[in-house]
C-alpha positions in Angstrom: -50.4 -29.2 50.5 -52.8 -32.3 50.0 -50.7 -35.4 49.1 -52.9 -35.9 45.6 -51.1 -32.3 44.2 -47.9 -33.1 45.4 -45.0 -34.6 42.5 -42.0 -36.8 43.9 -38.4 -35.9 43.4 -38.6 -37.7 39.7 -41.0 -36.4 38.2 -39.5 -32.5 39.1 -36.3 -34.0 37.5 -38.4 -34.4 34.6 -40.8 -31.2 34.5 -37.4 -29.4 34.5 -35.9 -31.4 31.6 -38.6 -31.0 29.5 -39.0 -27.2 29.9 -35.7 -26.9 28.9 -35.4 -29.3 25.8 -37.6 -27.5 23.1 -37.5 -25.4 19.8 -33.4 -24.8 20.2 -32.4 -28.7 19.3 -32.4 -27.3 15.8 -30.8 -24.0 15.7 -28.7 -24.7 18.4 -25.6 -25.8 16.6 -25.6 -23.3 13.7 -26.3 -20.2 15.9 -22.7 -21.6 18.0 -21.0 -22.3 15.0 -21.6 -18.8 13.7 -20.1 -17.3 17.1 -17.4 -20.1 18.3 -16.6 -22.3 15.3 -16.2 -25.9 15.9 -15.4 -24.9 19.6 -19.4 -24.5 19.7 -19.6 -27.5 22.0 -17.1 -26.3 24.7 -19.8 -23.2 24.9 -22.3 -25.5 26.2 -19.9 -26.8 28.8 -19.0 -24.0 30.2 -23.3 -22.6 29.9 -24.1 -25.9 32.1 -21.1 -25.2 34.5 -22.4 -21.4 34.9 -26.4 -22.9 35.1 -25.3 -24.8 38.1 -24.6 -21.1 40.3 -28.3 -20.7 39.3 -29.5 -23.5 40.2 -28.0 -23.3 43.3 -29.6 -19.5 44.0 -32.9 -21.2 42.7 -33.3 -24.1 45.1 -31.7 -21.7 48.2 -34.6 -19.3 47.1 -37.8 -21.4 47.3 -36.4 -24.0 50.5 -36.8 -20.8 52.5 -40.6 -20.8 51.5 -41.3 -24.7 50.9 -44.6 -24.4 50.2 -45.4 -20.9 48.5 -44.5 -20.3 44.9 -42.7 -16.9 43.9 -46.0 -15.5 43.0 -46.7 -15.6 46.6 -43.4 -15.1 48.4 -42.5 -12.0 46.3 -44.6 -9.7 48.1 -43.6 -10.7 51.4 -40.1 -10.2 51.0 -40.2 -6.7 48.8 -44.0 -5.5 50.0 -46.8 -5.6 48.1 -46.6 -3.1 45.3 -43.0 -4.4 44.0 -43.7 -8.0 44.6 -47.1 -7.5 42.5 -44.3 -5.6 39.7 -42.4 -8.8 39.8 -45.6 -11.2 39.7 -46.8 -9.2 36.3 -42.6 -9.1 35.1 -42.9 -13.1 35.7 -46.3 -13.2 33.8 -44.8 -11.2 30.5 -41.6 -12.9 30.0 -43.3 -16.7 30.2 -46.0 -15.4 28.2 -43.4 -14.1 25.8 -41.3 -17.4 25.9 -44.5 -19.2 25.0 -44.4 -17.1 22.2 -41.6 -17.9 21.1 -42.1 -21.0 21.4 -45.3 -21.2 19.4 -43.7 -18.8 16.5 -40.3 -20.8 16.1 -42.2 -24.0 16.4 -44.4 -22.7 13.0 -41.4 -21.8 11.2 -39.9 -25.1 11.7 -43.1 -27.6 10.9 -43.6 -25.2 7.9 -40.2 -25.0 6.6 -39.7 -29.2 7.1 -43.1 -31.0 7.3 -46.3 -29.1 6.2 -45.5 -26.5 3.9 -48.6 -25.7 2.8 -50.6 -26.2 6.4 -51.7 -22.2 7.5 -50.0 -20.9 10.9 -53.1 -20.9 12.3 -54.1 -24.6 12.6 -50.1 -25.3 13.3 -50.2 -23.0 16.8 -53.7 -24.1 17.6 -53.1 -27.5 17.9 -50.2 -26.6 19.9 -51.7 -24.1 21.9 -54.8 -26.1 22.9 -52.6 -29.6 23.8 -50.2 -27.5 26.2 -54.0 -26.0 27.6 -55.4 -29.4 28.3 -51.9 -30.8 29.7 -51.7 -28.0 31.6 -55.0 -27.9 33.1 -54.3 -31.0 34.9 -51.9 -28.9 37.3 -49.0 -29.7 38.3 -49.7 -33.5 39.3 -50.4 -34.0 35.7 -47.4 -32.0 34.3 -45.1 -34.1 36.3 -46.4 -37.8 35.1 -46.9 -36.4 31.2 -43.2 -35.3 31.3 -42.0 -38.2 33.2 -43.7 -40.8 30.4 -42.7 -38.7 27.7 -39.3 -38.6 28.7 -38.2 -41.6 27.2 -39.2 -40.8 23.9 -35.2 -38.6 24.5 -34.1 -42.4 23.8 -34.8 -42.8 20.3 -33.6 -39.1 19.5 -30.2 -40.3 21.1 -30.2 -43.2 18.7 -30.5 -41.6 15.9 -27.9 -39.3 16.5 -25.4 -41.9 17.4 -26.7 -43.4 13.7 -25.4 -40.0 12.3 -21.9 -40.6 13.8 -21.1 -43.9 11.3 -20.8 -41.0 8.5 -18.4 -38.4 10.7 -15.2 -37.1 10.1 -13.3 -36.6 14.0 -11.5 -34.0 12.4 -14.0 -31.5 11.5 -13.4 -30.4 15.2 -9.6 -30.7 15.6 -7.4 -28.7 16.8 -9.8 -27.8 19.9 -10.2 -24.6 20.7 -8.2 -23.6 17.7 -8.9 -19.5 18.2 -8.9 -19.2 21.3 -11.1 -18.9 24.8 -12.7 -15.7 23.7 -15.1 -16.9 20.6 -16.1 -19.7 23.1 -17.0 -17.3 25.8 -18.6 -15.1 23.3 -20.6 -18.0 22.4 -21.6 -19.3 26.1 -24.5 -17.0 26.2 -26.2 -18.7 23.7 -26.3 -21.9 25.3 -27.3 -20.4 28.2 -30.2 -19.2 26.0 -30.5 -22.6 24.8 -30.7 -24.2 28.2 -33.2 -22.1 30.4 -35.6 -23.6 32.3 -35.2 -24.0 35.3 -36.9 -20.9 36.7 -39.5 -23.6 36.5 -38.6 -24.9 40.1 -39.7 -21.4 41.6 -43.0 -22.2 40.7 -43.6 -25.8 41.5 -41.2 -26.6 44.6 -44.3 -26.1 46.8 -46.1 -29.3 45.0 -42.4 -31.5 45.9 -42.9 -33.6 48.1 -39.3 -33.6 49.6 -37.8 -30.5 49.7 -33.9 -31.6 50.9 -31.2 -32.5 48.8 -33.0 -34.4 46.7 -34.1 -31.3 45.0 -30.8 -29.5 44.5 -30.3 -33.5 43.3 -33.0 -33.4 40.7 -31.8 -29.9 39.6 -28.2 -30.8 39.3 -29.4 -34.1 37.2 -31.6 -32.3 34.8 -28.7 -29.9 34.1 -26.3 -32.5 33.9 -28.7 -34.1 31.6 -29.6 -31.4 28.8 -25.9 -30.3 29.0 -24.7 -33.8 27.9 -27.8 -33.6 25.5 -27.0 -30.7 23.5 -23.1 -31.5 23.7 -24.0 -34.9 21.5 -26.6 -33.0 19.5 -23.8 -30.2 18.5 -20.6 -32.7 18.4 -22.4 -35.1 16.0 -23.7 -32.1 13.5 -20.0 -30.9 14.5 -18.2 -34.2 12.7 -20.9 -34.8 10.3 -20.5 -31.3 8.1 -16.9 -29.5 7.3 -17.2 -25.9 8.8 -17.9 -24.5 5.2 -20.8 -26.8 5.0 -22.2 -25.1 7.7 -22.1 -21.3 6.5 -24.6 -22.6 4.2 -27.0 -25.0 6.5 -29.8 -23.8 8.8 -31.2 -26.2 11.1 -28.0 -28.7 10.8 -29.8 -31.4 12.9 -32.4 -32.3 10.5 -30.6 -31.6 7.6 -27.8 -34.3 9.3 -30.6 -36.6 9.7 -32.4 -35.6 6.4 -29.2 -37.3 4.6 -30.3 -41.4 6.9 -32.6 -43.9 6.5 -33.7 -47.2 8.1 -34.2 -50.6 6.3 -38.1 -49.6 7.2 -38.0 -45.6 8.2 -36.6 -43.6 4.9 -36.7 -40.4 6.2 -35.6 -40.2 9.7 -35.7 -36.7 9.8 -39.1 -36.3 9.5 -39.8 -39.1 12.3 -37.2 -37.2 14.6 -38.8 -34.0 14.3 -41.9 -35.6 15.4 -41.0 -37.2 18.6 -39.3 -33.4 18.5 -42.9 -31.6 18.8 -43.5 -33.3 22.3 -40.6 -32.0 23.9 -41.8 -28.3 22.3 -45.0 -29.4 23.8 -44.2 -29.7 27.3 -42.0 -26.6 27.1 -44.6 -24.4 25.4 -47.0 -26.5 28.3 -44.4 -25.2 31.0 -44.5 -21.7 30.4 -48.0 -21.7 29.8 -48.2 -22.7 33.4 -46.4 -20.2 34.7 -48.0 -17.5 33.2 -51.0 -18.8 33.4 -50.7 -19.8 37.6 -49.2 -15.9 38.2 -52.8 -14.7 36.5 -54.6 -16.9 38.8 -52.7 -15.4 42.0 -53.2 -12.3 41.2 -56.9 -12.6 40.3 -57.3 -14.4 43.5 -59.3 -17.3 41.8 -59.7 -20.7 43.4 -59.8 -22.9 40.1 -57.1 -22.3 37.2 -59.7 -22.9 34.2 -60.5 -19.4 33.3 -57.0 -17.9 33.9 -55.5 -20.7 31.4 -58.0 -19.9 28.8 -57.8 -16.4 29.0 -53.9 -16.9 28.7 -53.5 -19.6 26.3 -55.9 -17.0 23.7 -53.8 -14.4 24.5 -50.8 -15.8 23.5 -52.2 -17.6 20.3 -53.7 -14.2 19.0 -49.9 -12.5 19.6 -48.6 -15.7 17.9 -51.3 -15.1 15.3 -50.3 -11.7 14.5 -47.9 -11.8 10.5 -44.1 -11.8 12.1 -40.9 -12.4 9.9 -37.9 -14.2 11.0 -36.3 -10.4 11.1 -39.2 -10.0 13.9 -38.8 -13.1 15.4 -34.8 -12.3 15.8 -35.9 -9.1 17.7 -38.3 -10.8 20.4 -35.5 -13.4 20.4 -32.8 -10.9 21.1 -35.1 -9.0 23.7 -36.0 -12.1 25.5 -32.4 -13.5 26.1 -31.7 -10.2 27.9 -34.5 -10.3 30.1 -33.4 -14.0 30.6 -30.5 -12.6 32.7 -33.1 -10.9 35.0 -35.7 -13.3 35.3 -33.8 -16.5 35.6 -31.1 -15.7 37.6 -30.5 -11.3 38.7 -34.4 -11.2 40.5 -34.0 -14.5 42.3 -31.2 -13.6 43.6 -32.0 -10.3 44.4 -35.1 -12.1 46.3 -32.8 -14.5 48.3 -30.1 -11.5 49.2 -32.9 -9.5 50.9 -35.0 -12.3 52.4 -31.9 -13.5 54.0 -30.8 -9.7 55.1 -34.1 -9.3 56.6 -34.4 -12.9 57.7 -37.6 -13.4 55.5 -38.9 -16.9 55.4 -41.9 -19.2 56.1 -41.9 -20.2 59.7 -43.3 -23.5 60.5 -42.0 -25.4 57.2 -43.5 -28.8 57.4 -41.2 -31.9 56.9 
């Protein structure tokens, strides 16, 4: 792996924050709330607590093939044909999230900013930033997230803004019906949170492949947990739980309520430091999908295969949906989560360490 393509153990911290932080810092809070109550916070806990098993079968997956992505260590631990299946299954479902991305990131511009702008010019903007960032590689991906990173900073301060108008006991007694809405609830965050199948796809470009990956991976969970705790507690306090039967998107309509001595509607500024994390989200799934074409097409140079992907996935996006259609790719997308995050990488790392399947000569 030349040195130029490789990303240090910072800038994979942040390429697997930023795939994670996207469209669901809206919804987040309200789709709990419906499930767990007030208790919707404790779901997230418990999400981050049950990402960390992941992350653990993630990082024990690629260190036994440093420097090959899953595109290319698939076949070699279940043959050709069903690694190939994989590849394409790997393909679909970041293609899909991509489209999910684009669709719920449509909704939300036209519901709170441009009303009146037409879908397409909304997803095309989007759709050909996360081409251009993406066409860097990874190199790029990792510095873009890395600077943009900070802009988490200014989201965290308005929040903590929001808190000067909160009530503590909106949320009081804890867990006030019990474990089971909470666990009912977990899934959701879990949702929420994905992500981090991102590492099976650049861990090859890192250039230090020891516990200062698992380190990296730990922070970033550590990180959006604690995130989307402070992002749900402060909506939590700020509305009584019948305010919230009757709010969607609590988070802006929180903010929607503040203003600055110079910014009057913070909401508006929020939700568009907001569209650069969706960006390099959308940008991280485009990559995925878009790398898996370019293995299997056996082509040197990623331009074509990110064009031919990126059009794909506008034109789906394209396609006249309803939120009722939306909630259906939605629902079909958090169950192939299970597989595709977490049930096939394991699978992968169960019969590559049965069969003693790894790459020899790992370099240091």
């Amino acid at each position: 792996m030349k040195t130029s393509k490789q990303i240090n153990s910072v800038q994979f911290l942040f390429i697997i924050f930023q795939t994670q932080v996207g469209v669901g810092i809206l919804s987040l809070p309200g789709t709990l709330h419906s499930t767990a109550g007030n208790d919707g916070w404790i779901s997230i806990i418990m999400a981050g607590v049950g990402f960390q098993v992941v992350i653990f079968v993630l990082y024990s997956l690629s260190k036994r093939f440093s420097t090959l992505s899953l595109y290319e260590y698939a076949p070699k631990i279940m043959g050709r044909l069903i690694g190939t299946m994989i590849s394409i299954g790997y393909i679909l479902f970041a293609g899909l999230t991509a489209i999910l991305v684009l669709q719920l990131f449509q909704v939300s511009i036209n519901t709170w900013i441009l009303p009146r702008t037409p879908s397409i010019v909304i997803l095309s903007l989007l759709s050909i930033s996360g081409a251009y960032l993406v066409s860097g590689r990874v190199k790029v991906l990792g510095r873009f997230n890395q600077f943009v990173t900070i802009l988490v900073v200014p989201l965290v301060v308005m929040i903590l803004v929001a808190l000067r108008y909160s009530d503590i006991r909106y949320i009081l007694p804890i867990a006030e019906n019990g474990l089971s809405p909470i666990l009912k609830a977990t899934p959701e965050g879990f949702f929420s949170m994905i992500g981090f199948e991102m590492a099976l796809f650049v861990f090859p470009y890192l250039q230090n492949k020891g516990k200062e990956a698992l380190v990296s991976l730990t922070l970033s969970n550590v990180a959006v947990t604690c995130f989307y705790c402070l992002i749900t507690i402060s909506t939590y306090v700020y509305f009584s739980p019948r305010q919230f039967e009757t709010i969607q998107d609590p988070t802006v309509y929180m903010l929607k309520g503040i203003s600055f001595l110079i910014v009057d509607r913070i909401d508006l500024l929020f939700l568009s430091i907001w569209t650069v994390s969706v960006l390099t989200s959308f940008g991280s799934y485009l990559y995925i999908s878009s790398e898996g074409v370019k293995t299997l097409t056996k082509r040197k140079r990623a331009t074509w295969p990110i064009i031919i992907t990126t059009f794909l996935i506008l034109a789906i996006s394209l396609v006249p949906h309803d939120m009722f259609t939306i909630e259906t790719l939605s629902n079909f997308h958090a169950t192939a989560s299970y597989f595709f995050v977490f049930g096939i990488p394991l699978l992968l790392l169960i019969i590559s360490t049965i069969r003693k399947t790894e790459l020899k000569d790992k370099p240091q």
